[in-house]
C-alpha positions as CSV (number, residue, x, y, z in Angstrom):
1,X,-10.2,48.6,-16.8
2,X,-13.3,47.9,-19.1
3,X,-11.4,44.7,-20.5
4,X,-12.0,43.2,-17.1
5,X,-15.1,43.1,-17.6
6,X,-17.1,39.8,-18.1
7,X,-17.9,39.1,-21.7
8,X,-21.4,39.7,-22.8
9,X,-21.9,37.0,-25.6
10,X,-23.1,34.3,-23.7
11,X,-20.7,31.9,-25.5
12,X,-17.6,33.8,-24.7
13,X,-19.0,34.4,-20.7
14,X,-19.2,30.3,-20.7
15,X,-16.0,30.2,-21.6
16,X,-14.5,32.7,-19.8
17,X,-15.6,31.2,-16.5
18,X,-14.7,27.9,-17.0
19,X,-11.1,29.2,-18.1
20,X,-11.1,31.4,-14.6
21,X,-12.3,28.5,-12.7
22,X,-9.9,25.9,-14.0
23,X,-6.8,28.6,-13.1
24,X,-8.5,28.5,-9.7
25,X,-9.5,25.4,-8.7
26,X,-8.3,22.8,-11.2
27,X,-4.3,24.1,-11.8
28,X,-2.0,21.5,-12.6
29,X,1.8,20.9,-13.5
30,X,3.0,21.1,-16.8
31,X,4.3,18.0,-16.9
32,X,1.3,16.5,-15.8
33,X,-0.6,14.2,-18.8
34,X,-3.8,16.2,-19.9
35,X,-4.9,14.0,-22.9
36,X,-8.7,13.3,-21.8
37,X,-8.8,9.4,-23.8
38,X,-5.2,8.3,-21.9
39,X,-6.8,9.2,-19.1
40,X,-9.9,7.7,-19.2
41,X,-8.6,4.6,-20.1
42,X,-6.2,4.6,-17.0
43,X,-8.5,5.7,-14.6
44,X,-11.4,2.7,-15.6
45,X,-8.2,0.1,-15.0
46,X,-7.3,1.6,-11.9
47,X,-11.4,1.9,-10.9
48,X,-11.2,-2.0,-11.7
49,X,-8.4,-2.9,-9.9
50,X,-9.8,-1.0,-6.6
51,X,-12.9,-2.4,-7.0
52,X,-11.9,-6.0,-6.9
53,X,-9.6,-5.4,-3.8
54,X,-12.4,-3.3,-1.9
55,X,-14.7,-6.7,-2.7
56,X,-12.3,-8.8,-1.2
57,X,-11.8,-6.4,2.5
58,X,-15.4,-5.8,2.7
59,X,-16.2,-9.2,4.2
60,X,-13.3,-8.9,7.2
61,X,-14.7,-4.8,7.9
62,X,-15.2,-5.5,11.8
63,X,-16.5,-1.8,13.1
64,X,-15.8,1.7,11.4
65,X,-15.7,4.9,13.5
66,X,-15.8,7.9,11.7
67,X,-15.2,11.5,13.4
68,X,-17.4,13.6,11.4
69,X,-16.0,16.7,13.6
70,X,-12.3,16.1,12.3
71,X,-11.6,18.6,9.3
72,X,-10.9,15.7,7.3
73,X,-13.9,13.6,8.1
74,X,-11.7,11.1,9.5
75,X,-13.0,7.5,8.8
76,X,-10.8,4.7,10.9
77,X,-11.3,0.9,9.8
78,X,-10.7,-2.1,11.6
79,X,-10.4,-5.8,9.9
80,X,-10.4,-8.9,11.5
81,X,-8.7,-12.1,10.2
82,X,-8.5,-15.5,12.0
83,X,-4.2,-15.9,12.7
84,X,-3.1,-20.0,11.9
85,X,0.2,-19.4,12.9
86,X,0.2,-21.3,15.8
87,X,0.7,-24.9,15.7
88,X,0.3,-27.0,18.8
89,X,1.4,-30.3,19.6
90,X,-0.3,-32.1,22.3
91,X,-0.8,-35.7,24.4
92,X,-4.1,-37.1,24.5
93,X,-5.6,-41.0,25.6
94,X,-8.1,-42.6,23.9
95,X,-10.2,-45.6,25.1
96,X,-8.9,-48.7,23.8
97,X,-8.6,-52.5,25.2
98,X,-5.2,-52.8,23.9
99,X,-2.1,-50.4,23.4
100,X,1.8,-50.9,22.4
101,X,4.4,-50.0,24.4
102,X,4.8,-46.7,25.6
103,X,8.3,-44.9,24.6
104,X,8.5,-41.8,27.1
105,X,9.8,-38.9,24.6
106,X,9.8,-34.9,24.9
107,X,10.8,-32.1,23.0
108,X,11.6,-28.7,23.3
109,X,9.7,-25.7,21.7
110,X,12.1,-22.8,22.7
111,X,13.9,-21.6,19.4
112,X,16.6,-20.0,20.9
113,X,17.7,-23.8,22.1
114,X,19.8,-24.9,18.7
115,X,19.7,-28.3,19.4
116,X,16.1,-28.3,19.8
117,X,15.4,-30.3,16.5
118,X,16.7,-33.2,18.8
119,X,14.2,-35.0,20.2
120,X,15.2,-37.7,23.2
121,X,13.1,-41.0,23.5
122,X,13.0,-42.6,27.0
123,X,13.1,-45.9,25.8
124,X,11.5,-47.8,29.0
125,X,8.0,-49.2,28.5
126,X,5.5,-50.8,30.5
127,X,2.8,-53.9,30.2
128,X,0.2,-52.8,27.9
129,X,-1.8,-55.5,28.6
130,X,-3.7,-54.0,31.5
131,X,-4.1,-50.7,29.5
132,X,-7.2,-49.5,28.2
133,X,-6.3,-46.4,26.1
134,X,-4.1,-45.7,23.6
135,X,-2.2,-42.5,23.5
136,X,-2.1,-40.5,20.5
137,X,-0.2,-37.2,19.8
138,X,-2.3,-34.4,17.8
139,X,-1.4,-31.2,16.0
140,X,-3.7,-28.9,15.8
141,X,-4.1,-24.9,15.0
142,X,-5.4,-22.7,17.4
143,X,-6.8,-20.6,15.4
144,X,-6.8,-17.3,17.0
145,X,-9.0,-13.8,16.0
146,X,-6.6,-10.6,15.4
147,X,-8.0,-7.1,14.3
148,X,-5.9,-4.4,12.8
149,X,-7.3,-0.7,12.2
150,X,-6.4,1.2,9.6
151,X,-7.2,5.2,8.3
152,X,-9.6,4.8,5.3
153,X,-10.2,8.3,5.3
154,X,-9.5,8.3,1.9
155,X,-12.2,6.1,0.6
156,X,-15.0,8.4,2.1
157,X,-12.9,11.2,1.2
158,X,-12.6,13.4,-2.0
159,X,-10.4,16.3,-2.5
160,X,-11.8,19.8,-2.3
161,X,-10.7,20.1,-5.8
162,X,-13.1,17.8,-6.9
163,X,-16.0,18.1,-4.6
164,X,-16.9,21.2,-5.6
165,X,-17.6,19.8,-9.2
166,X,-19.7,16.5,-8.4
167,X,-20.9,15.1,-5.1
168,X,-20.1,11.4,-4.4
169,X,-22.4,9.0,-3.5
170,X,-21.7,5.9,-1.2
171,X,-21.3,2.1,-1.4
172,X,-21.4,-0.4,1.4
173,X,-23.0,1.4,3.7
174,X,-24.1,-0.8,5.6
175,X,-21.2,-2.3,7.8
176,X,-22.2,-1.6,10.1
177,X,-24.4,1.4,9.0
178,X,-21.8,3.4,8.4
179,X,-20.2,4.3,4.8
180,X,-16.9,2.5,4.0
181,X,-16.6,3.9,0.7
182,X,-17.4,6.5,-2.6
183,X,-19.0,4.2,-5.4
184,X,-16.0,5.5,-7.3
185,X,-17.3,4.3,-10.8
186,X,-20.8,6.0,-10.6
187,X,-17.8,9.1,-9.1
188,X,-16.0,9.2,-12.8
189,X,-19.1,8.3,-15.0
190,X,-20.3,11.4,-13.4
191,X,-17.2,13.3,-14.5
192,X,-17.7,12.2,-17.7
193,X,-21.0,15.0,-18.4
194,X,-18.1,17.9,-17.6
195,X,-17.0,19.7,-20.9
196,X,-13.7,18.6,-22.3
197,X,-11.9,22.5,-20.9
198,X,-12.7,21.1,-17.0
199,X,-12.4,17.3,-18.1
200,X,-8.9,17.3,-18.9
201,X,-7.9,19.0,-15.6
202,X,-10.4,17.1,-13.4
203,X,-9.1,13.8,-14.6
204,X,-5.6,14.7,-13.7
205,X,-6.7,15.5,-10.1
206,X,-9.2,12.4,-10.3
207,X,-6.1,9.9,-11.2
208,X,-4.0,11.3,-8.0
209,X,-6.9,10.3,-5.6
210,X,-7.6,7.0,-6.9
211,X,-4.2,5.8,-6.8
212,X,-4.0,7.1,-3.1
213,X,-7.2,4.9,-2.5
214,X,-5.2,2.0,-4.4
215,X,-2.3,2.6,-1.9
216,X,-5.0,2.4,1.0
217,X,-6.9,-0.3,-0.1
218,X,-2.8,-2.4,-1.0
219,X,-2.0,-1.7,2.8
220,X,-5.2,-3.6,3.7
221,X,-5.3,-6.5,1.5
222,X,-1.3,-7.3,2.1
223,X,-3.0,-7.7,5.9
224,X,-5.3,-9.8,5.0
225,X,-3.6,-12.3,2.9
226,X,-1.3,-12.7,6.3
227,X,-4.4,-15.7,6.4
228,X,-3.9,-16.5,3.0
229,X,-0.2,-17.6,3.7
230,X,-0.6,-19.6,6.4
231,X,-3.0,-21.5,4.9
232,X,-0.7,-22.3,2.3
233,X,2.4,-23.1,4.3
234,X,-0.1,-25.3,6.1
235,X,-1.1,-27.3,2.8
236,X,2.7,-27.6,2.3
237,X,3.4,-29.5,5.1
238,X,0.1,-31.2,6.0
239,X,-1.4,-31.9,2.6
240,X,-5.1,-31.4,3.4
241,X,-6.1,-28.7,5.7
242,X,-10.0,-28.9,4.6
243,X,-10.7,-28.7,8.9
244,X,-9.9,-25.1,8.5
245,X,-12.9,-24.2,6.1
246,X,-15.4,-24.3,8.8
247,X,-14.1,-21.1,10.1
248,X,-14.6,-19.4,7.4
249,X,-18.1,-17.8,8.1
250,X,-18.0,-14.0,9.0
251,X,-22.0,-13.6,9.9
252,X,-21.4,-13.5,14.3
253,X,-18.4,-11.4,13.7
254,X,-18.5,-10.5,17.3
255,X,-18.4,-14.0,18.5
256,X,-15.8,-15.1,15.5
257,X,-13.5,-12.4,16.9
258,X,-13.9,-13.5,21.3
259,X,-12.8,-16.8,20.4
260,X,-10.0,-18.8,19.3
261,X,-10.4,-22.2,17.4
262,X,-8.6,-25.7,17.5
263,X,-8.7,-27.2,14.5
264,X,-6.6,-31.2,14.0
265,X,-4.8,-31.6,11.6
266,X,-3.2,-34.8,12.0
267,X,-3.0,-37.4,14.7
268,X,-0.5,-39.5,15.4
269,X,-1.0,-42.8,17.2
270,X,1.9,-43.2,18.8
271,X,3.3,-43.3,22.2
272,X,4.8,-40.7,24.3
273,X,4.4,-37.3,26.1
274,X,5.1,-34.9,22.9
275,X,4.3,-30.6,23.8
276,X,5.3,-28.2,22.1
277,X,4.6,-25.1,20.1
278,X,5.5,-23.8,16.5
279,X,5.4,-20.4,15.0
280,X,4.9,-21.5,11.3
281,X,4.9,-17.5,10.6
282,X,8.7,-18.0,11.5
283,X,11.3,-19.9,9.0
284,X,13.1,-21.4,11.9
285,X,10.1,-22.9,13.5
286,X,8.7,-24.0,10.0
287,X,11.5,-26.0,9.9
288,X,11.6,-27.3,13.3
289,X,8.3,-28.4,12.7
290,X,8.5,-30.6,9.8
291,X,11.8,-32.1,11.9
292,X,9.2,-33.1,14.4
293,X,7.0,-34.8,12.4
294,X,9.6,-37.1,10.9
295,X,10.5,-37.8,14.2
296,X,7.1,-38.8,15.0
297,X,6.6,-40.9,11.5
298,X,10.0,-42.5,12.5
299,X,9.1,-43.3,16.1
300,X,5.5,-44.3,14.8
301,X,7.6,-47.1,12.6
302,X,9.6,-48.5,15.0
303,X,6.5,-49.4,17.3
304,X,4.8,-51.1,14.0
């Protein structure tokens, strides 16, 4: 029984309760990859990678309600983005002293129609002479405000395995006033002052969580760049879409998020009652779309 007994050297006690506290607390799979270097170097890519994702959420963080009763600590999330999926078509009159003839035309906007990308022109017209507007058909986006929340949990959120070593210290907290997330690299510099016995363990366990906050953080930023694609199906078809840029500020996020936007992206002076809708987030309705404005481009030549 007396070889149960702590050591007495202080050397051999150090070591004995680091070896009895990494059985304990920091056990780990064989198979697991315990070389303290390989580590290190993964962990600052996958600190870097985080980092610039967490930079680009931070900006769209709408509200954060955290249940500090929760056993977890639970932290939920919610991001706003503006939604430019919706394309509009509309009739409008301008003051003019002269106009052409007006061709009476309408579409449909239902896509379950499939001979919708027909659009009929009523071919009667009237003296413009007497007229003074000029009618004009205008696309715009309503731009409209969409929120999404998500369980962050895991960026305020360390493992008992590895809070009992080092205490982690917050960034952005200010969002507002609440804490959106560990400063993770100040998190493994810290780490770094363990000895190399509890290192090579803690790293392992380190890894785990930071790829789990890399899955959060990839669920967020696929969200986010929802934006990101519409914009660029947008450019495709419309060329410039520079009117959209002065929706960009996120400093009244209250008021951003109550109201939607029209923005116009083209205008088309050319005669006839045109309404309709477009779902550009849908293939079908891209398509339809870019029908529609041929049609117009066409119609717009024969009145030249």
């Amino acid at each position: 029984m007396a070889s149960a007994n702590p050591p007495d050297d202080p050397q051999e006690y150090r070591s004995h309760v680091r070896q009895r506290i990494l059985e304990k607390s920091l056990s780990i799979p064989n198979d697991k990859q315990s070389d303290i270097d390989q580590n290190v170097r993964e962990i600052r890519a996958v600190l870097k990678t985080n980092a610039e994702i967490l930079d680009r959420c931070i900006p769209s963080v709408y509200s954060c309600s955290r249940n500090q009763q929760s056993p977890n600590n639970s932290l939920k999330t919610t991001f706003f983005m503006r939604d430019f999926n919706l394309v509009n078509i509309s009739h409008e009159e301008s003051p003019k002293t002269k106009r052409r003839k007006i061709a009476h035309a309408s579409s449909s906007s239902s896509s379950d129609d499939s001979s919708s990308d027909n659009f009929d022109v009523d071919t009667s017209s009237s003296d413009s002479s007497t007229s003074s507007t000029i009618e004009k058909t205008v696309i715009s986006i309503i731009s409209r405000p969409t929120t999404k929340t998500f369980n962050t949990s895991v960026l305020i959120n360390v493992p008992d395995t590895l809070a009992k070593f080092i205490r982690p210290t917050f960034k952005y907290a200010n969002v507002p006033g609440r804490k959106v997330s560990i400063d993770y690299e100040e998190y493994f510099d810290n780490s770094l002052t363990l000895h190399d016995d509890v290192l090579a363990r803690y790293l392992v366990h380190l890894k785990e969580h930071l790829m789990s906050v890399q899955v959060c953080l990839g669920e967020i930023d696929t969200w986010l760049m929802g934006s990101d694609e519409s914009r660029r199906i947008l450019r495709e078809i419309f060329g410039d879409i520079s009117c959209l840029d002065t929706d960009t500020t996120k400093s009244d996020k209250k008021r951003v998020y109550m109201n939607s936007m029209t923005h116009v992206l083209k205008e088309f002076i050319v005669s006839g009652d045109y309404n309709a809708k477009f779902d550009i987030s849908v293939e079908k309705e891209r398509q339809r779309l870019k029908k529609f404005i041929e049609f117009l481009s066409i119609n717009l030549d024969s009145e030249s």
